[in-house]
FIZA-382716 format. One line per 8 residues: number of its first residue (from 0); for each residue x, z negated, y of C-alpha. Coordinates in Angstrom, 3 decimals, padded with zeros to 6 digits. Layout:
NUM = X:Z:Y  ...
END
This chain:
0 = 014.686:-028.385:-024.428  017.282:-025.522:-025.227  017.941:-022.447:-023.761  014.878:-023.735:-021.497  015.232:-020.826:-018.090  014.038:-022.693:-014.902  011.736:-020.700:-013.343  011.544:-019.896:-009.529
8 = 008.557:-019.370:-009.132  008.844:-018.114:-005.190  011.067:-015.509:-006.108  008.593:-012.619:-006.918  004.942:-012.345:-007.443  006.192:-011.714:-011.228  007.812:-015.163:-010.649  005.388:-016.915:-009.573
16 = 002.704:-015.353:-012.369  005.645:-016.667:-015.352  006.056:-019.864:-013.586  001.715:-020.415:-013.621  001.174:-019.340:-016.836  004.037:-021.568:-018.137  001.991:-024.470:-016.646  -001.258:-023.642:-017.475
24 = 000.238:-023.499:-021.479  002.043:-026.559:-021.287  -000.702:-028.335:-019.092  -002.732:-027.466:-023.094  000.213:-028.517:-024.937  000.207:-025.176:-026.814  003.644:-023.364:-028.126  004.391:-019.801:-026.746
32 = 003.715:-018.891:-030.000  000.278:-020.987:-029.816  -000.841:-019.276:-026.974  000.319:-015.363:-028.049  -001.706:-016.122:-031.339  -004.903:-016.642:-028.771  -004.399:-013.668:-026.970  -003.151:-011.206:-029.328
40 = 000.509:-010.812:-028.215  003.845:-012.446:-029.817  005.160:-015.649:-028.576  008.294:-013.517:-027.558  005.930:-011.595:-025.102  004.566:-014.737:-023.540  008.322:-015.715:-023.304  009.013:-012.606:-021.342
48 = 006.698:-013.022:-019.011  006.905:-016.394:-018.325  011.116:-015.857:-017.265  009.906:-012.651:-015.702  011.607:-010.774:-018.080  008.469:-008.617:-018.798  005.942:-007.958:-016.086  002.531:-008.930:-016.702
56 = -000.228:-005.948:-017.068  -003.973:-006.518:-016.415  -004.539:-006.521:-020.219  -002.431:-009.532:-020.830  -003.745:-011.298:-017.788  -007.255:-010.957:-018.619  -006.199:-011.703:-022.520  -004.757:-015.205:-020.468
64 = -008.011:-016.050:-018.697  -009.980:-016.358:-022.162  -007.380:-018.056:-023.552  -007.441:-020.418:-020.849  -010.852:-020.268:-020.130  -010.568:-019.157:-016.500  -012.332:-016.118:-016.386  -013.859:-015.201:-013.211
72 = -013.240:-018.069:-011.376  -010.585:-018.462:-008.675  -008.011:-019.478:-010.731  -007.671:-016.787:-013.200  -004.775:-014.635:-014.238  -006.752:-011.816:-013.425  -006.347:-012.223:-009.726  -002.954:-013.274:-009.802
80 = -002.010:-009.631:-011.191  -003.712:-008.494:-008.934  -001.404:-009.817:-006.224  001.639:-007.812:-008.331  -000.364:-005.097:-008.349  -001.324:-004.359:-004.889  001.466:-006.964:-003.364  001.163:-005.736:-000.203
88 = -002.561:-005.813:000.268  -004.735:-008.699:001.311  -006.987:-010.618:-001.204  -010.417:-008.294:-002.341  -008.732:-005.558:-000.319  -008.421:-003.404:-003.373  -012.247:-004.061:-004.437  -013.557:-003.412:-001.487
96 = -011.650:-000.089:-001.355  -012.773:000.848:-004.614  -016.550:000.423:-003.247  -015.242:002.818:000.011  -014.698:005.480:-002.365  -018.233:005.585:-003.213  -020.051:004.210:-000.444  -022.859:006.775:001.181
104 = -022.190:005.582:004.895  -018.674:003.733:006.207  -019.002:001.874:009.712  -016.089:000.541:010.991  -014.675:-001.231:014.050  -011.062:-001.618:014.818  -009.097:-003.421:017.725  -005.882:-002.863:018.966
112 = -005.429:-000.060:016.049  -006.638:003.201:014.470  -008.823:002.535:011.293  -006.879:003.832:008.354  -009.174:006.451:007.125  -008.344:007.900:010.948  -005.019:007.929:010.835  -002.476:010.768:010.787
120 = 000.605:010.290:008.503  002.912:010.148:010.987  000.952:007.328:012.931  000.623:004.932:009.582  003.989:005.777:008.946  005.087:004.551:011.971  003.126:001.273:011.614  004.727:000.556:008.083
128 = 008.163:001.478:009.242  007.630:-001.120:012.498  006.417:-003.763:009.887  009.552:-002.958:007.494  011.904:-003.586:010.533  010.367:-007.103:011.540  010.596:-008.018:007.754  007.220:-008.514:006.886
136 = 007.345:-006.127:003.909  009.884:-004.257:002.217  010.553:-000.420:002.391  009.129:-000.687:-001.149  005.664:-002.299:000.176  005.821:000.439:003.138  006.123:003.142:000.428  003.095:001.986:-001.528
144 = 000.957:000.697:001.533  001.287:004.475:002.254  000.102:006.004:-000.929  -002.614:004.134:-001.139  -003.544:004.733:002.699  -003.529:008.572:001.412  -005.833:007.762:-001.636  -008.213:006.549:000.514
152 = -008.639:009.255:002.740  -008.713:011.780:-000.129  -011.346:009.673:-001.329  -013.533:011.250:001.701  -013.400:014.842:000.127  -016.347:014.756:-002.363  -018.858:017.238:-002.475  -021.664:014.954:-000.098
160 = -019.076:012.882:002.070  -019.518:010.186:003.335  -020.910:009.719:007.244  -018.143:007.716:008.350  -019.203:005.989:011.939  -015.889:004.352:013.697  -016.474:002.148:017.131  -012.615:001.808:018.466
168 = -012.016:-000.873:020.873  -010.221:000.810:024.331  -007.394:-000.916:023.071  -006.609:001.149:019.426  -006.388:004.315:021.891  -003.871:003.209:024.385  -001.592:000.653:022.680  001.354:003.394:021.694
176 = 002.363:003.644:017.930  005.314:005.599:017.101  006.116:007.496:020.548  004.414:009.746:022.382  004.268:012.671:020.387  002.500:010.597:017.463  000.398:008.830:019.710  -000.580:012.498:021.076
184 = -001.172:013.773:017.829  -003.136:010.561:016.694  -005.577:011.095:019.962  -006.315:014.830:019.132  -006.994:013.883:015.461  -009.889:011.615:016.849  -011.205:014.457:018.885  -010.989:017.219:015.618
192 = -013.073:014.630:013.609  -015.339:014.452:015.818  -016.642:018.043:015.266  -017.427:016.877:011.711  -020.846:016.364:011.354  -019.781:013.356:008.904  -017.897:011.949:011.552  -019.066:009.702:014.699
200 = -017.000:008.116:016.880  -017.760:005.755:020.066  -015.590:003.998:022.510  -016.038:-000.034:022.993  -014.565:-000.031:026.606  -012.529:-002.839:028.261  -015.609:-003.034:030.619  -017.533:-004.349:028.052
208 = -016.212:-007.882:028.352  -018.075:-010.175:026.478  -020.628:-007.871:025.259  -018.408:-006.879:022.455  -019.379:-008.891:019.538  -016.716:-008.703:017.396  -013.407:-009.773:018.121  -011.515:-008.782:014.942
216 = -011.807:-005.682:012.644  -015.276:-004.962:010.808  -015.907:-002.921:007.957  -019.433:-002.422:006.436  -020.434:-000.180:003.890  -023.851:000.977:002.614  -023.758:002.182:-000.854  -026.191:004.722:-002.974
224 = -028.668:001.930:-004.070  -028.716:001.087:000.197  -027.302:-002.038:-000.899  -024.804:-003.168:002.176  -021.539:-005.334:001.840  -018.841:-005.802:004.711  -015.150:-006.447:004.874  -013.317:-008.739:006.958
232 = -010.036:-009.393:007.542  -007.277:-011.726:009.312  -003.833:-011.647:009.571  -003.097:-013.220:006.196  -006.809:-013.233:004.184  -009.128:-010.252:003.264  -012.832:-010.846:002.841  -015.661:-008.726:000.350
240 = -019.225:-009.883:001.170  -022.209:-008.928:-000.789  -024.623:-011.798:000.574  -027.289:-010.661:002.183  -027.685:-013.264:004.481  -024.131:-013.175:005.640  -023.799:-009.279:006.003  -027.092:-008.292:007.964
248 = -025.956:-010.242:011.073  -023.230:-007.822:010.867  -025.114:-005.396:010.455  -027.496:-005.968:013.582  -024.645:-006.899:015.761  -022.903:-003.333:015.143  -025.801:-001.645:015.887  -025.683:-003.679:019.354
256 = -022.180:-002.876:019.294  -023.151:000.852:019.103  -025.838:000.475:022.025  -023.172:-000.747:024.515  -020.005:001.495:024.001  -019.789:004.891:025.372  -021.272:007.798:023.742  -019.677:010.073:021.247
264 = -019.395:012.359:024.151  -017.989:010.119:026.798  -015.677:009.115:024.140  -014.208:012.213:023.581  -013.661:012.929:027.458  -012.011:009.541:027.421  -009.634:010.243:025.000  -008.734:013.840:026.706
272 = -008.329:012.235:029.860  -005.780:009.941:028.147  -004.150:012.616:026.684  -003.748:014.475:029.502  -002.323:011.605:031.199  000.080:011.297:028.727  001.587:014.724:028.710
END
């Protein structure tokens, strides 16, 4: 064919999005100008796209999908902007965020790190820039990982916030991020939120052993209609439940979780006895 452009598609999520949609329209044996008549753009717009000469927007991707037929399933465009749009956050990351921001109560435990909503600038800066030097994002990625770290905890300032209840592994308190002075800073943040009445925050010690029942990070949220989902994540794969049967274990083994670790009170003296340690 030509002036046909070989595609890369591992070059960009854009890339990769031109490369797929190329397939999927050739998989139908439609034209470009075929499948822009189905979804309401030009055939030179599909074009664009599909070298990565235009980026796709949510419109066009969800105008794709019913083309295609791939609406809500796995497969659909849809999702695959999503991954341009928010290319540095795991899969049903930005859902579940969206149901944060108007969740009643947020329970969350963390290991090895500070739960984002927690964090000070300077401490999530110094994460990003830590994962910018070892390559696994860009300063780009850093940059937008950070604005949306700061929507989230704006998100927290409505008129009836809500009670946010973190249990922190020993671990998220004394592995050091970003040098003493941020570390410092990050410790007395803990102990200022805790004066909130809004905020509760417990200590899972090391002592705890195999009493802890988690052994990576937990989210769960209850929202107005006290309907409860969680959030789950590994190192490569975020996870948005909303089954009932899946979440209330969850649910019953944080409150077990919360009956072990120290109290609010004992956490707080554990933290100022780190700090002074520290200093």
């Amino acid at each position: 064919m030509v002036n046909r452009k070989e595609l890369n598609p591992d070059a960009s999520p854009e890339a990769a999005f031109g490369a797929r949609l190329r397939g999927v329209r050739e998989a139908r044996g439609w034209l470009q100008d075929e499948l822009g008549a189905r979804m309401g753009y030009s055939g030179r717009h599909v074009s664009g796209v599909e070298t990565g000469n235009k980026s796709p927007t949510r419109r066009f991707a969800t105008a794709a999908d019913v083309a295609f037929g791939l609406a809500g399933t796995e497969e659909s465009f849809a999702r695959e902007w999503g991954k341009i749009e928010h290319g540095v956050l795991l899969q049903d990351f930005p859902e579940y965020v969206g149901m944060e921001s108007r969740a009643s109560e947020i329970r969350l435990f963390e290991v090895g790190v500070i739960p984002g909503l927690l964090q000070t600038r300077e401490y999530a800066q110094a994460q990003a820039e830590s994962d910018v030097k070892r390559g696994s994002i860009t300063e780009a990625q850093a940059d937008e990982a950070m604005a949306y770290l700061a929507k989230r905890q704006a998100a927290l300032l409505r008129p009836v916030p809500p009670l946010v209840v973190a249990v922190l592994d020993e671990s998220c308190i004394r592995r050091p991020i970003g040098g003493a002075a941020v570390m410092d800073a990050q410790l007395r943040q803990l102990i200022e939120l805790t004066e909130q009445s809004h905020f509760m925050i417990q200590l899972a010690p090391y002592s705890l052993g195999a009493r802890r029942p988690f052994r990576h990070m937990v989210h769960l949220l209850t929202m107005t209609d006290r309907s409860v989902l969680s959030y789950v994540e590994s190192e490569t794969r975020g996870y948005l439940d909303r089954e009932l049967a899946s979440v209330m274990p969850l649910v019953r083994a944080y409150h077990q979780l919360m009956a072990v670790s120290l109290s609010q009170t004992a956490s707080v003296e554990m933290i100022q006895q780190l700090r002074k340690g520290s200093s």
